[in-house]
N, C-alpha and C positions, 0 to 999 in steps of 0.2 A: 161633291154634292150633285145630284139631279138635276134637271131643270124644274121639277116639281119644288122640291126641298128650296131651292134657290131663290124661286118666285114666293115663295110663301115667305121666307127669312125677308125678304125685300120689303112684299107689301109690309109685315113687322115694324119695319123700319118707317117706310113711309107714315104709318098711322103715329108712331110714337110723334114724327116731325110736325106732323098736321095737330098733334096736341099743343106741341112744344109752341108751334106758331099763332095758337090763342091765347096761350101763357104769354109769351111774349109780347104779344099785340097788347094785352091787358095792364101787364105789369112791368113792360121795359122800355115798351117803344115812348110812353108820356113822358116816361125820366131822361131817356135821349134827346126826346124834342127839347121838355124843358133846359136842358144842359146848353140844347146849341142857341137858346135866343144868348146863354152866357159867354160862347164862341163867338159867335159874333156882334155883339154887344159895342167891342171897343173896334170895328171894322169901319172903313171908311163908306158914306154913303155913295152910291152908284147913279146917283140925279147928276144936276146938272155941274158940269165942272167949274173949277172956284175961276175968278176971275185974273186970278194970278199963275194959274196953270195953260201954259202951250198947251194947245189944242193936239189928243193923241192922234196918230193915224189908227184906222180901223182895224188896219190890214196886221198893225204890231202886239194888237192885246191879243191875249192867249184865248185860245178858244175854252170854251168852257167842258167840262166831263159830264158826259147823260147822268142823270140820277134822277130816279123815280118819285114822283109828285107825291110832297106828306098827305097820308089819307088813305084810303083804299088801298089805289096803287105800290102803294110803299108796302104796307102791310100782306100784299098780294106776294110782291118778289121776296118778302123776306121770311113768307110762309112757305114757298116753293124751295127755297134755298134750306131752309130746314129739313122739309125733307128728304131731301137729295142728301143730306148731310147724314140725318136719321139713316136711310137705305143705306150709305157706304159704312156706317157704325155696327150695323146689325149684320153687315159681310163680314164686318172685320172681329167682331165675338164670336160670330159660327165659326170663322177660320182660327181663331186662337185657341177654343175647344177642339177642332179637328188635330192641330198641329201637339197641341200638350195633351190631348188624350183624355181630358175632363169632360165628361158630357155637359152639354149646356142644357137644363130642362125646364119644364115651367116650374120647379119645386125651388132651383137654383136658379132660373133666368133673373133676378132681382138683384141677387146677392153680383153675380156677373154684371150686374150692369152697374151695384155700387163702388163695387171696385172699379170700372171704367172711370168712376164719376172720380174718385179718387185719385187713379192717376194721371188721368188728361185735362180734369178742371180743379180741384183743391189743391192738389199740393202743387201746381203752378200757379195757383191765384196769393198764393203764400208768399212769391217774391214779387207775381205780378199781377196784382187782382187786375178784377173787369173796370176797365175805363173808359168813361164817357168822352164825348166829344169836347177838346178843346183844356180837354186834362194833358200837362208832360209827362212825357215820355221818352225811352232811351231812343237809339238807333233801331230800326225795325230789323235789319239781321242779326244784330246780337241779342235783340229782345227772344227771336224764333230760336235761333240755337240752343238758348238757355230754356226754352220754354220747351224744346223737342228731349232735350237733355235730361231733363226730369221727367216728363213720360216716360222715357224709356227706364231710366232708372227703378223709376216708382214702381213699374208694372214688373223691373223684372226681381224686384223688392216685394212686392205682394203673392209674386208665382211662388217664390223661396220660402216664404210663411205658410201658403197653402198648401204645397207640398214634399215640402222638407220638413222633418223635424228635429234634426240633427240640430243641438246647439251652433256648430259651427257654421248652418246655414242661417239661424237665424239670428247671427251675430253680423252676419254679410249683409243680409237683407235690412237691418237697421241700418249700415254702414250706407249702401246705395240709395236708401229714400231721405237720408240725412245731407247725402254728398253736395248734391246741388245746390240746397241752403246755404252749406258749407262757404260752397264758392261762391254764393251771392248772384242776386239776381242783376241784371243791367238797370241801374239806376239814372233818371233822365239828371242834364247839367243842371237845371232850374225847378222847382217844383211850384214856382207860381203859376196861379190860374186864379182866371175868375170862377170856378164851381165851385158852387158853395160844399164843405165838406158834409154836411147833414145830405146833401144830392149822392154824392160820392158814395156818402157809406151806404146809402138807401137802394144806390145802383146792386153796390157789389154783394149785400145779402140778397135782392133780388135776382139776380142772376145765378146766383151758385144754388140757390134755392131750385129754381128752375130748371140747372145743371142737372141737379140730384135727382129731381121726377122725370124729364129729358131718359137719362142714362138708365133709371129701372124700367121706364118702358118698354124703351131697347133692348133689355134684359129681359122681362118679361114675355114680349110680343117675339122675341126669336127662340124663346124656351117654347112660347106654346109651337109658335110654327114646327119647330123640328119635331117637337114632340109629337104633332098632329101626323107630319110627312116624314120626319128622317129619324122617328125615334131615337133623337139625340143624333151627336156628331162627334165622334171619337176616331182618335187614329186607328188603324189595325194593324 
């Protein structure tokens, strides 16, 4: 790709994230707050110490991890981080149209970007939907493994659908978007929490909702770009 073609896929990307992060701001970041007053709810308070507790040294509490003040701030880095997110999503469809040889266009940029949404957030949110704050969960390496496992799978499950049509391919590609299921996602030891599950479920429609118009953006905004600059992106 250009550096013309390349900048115009990018900004794409940028603008889908700068959507994605008013959606967010709107409709996710209220159900995460509300989640963590339930996170921390059963924590001990931070005033003054009981009178039964040895005074701690200063020097031995752990220091505490920056995180950006709820409110603006918060909403700031979590709308930048979108689109930084956006940008490297709308590189990585132009390059999967160059590499398979499928033009990516604004007629098709949508349909490319449902299929993203399908293999990177629904059929991973099937063993692991979107979880709030202070919900269990597995171990975070085996959670990502299993979460990368089915991307991959999924995606190379939908390539065989869309351009195979040989029975035997598309008796593979159900085999591969099945497999994962199959072997089960990492399940946490406990699944108590305090959120309430009407929060939970409210979360994970929210999100995959979001997912969906997220990823046609993506599809969209890098169909018109190529189309505008790189009349499509195909191998040769």
């Amino acid at each position: 790709m250009t550096g013309r073609v390349l900048l115009a896929v990018l900004l794409g990307g940028i603008a889908a994230g700068l959507i994605m992060g008013v959606i967010q701001h709107v409709r996710l970041t209220p159900l995460i707050l509300a989640a963590e007053t339930y996170e921390f709810a059963g924590g001990h308070s931070h005033g003054a110490a009981s009178a039964t507790e040895a005074p701690a040294d200063a020097s031995d509490a752990p220091a505490e991890e920056w995180a950006p003040a709820d409110g603006i701030e918060r909403s700031f880095y979590t709308t930048v981080s979108t689109m930084l997110t956006g940008a490297g999503l709308a590189i990585a469809l132009a390059g999967l149209s160059f590499v398979a040889g499928i033009p990516l266009t604004a007629r098709n940029g949508a349909i490319w970007g449902l299929c993203g949404f399908l293999a990177a957030s629904l059929a991973p949110a099937a063993g692991l939907p979107p979880e709030l704050p202070g919900m269990p969960a597995a171990e975070l390496g085996t959670r990502q493994s299993w979460w990368l496992f089915t991307i991959v799978a999924t995606g190379l499950g939908l390539y065989l659908i869309a351009c195979r049509r040989a029975p035997w391919s598309l008796a593979i590609a159900v085999l591969l978007i099945a497999l994962p299921h199959a072997v089960g996602a990492p399940l946490p030891t406990s699944r108590e929490t305090a959120v309430p599950a009407g929060l939970a479920a409210q979360f994970t429609a929210n999100s995959l909702a979001a997912g969906a118009i997220f990823w046609s953006l993506i599809g969209l905004f890098t169909g018109l770009a190529l189309d505008r600059h790189g009349k499509g992106v195909t191998a040769t």
